[in-house]
N, C-alpha and C positions, 0 to 999 in steps of 0.2 A: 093516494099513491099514484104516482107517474105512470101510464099506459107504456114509454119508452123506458128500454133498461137501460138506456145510458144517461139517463138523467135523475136526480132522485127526486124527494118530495118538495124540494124549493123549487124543481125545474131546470138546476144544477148541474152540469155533468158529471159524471161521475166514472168509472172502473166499475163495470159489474161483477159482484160476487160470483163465483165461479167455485166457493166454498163444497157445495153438494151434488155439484154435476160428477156425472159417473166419467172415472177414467178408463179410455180407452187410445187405439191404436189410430193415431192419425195423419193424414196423407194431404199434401196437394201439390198442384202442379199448372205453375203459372208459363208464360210463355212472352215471347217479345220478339221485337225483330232490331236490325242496324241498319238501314239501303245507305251505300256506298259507291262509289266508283271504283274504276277496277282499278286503277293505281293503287289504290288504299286497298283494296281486296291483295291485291299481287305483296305489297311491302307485309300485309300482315302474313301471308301464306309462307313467304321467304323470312320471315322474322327478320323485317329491315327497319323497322319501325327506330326510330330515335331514342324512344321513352321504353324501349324494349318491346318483351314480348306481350301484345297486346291482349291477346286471350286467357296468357297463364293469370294474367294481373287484373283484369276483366271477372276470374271465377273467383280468384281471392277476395277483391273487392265482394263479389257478389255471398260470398259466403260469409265474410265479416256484415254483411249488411242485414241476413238473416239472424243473426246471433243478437244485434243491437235493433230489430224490430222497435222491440217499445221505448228507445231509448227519440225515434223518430217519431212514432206515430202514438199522441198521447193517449189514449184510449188503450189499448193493447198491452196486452201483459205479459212480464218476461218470461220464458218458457226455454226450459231444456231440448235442445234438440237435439235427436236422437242419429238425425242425418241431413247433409244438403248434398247435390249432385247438381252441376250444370252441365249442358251437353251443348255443343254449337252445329249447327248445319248448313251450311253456304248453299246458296241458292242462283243461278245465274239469270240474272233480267235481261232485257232491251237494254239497247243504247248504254253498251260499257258501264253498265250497271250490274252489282249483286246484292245480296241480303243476306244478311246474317240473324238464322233464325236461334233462337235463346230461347233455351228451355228450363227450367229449374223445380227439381223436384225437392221438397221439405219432408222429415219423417220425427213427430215425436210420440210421445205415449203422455197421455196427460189429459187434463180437465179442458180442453180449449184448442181451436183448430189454429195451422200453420198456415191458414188464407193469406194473412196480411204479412207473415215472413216469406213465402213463395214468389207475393207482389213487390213487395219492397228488395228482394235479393234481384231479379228481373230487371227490375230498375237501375239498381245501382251497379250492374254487370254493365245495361246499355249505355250508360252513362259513363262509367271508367272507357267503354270503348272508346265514344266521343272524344271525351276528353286527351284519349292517348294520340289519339287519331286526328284532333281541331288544327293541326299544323299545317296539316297536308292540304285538307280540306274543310270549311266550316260548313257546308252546304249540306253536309251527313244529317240523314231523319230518323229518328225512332221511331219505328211505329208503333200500333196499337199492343198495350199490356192487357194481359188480361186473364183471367183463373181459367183453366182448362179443365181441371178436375179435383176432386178434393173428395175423401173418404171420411168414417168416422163419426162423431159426436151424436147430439142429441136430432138434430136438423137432417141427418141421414148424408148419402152420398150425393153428390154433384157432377155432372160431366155435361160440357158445351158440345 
């Protein structure tokens, strides 16, 4: 028998059974940034954006992305979710620069944690910004994703 649960007895990837793990109440909360320039900071703030409103389209995006987890990440298993919330926070840099800080909190109740839909919603929030955004400027960075915290399951609770 394979020491790693995601591979079975050939060595094989596999879905791990998730059949008799206990259900409970579970949490996380992943995070990300946008650095932009203030042009782009000012047209998004004034909703001048060409492709519309960059934020409302940005959490849609990011909340369709949570829901199709496993349909991206082959490993991972579809799961009800019980909640997504995205929150944004502007942050003012040097040199005509800000940041766009991306927060995204996942809630479901279930056999299996919302790690990988918290990161993957994160992503695809920074990523609709970019892309709404690549007209103006292509020089926009994403910065570091990454779990924040995360409650629940068998492995207990997490916080960075």
């Amino acid at each position: 028998m394979s020491q790693f649960t995601h591979f079975n007895e050939q060595g094989r990837a596999k879905m791990v059974d998730i059949t008799n793990k206990e259900v409970t109440h579970r949490t996380a909360i992943a995070k990300t940034s946008v650095l932009l320039h203030k042009e782009i900071y000012e047209k998004i703030a004034n909703n001048d954006m060409k492709k519309g409103d960059v934020l409302a389209v940005a959490q849609v995006a990011g909340v369709m992305a949570a829901k199709n987890t496993s349909n991206w990440i082959p490993m991972c298993h579809p799961l009800q979710l019980s909640g997504v919330d995205i929150t944004f926070e502007w942050e003012e840099k040097e040199e005509s620069q800000y940041e766009l800080h991306v927060e995204v909190l996942v809630k479901t109740k279930g056999s299996t944690g919302v790690e990988m839909e918290a990161l993957t919603a994160a992503s695809a929030t920074a990523l609709t910004i970019y892309d709404m955004c690549k007209a103006v400027d292509k020089g926009i960075i994403i910065g570091q994703t990454y779990l924040l915290k995360k409650t629940g399951g068998k492995s207990g609770d997490f916080k960075r």
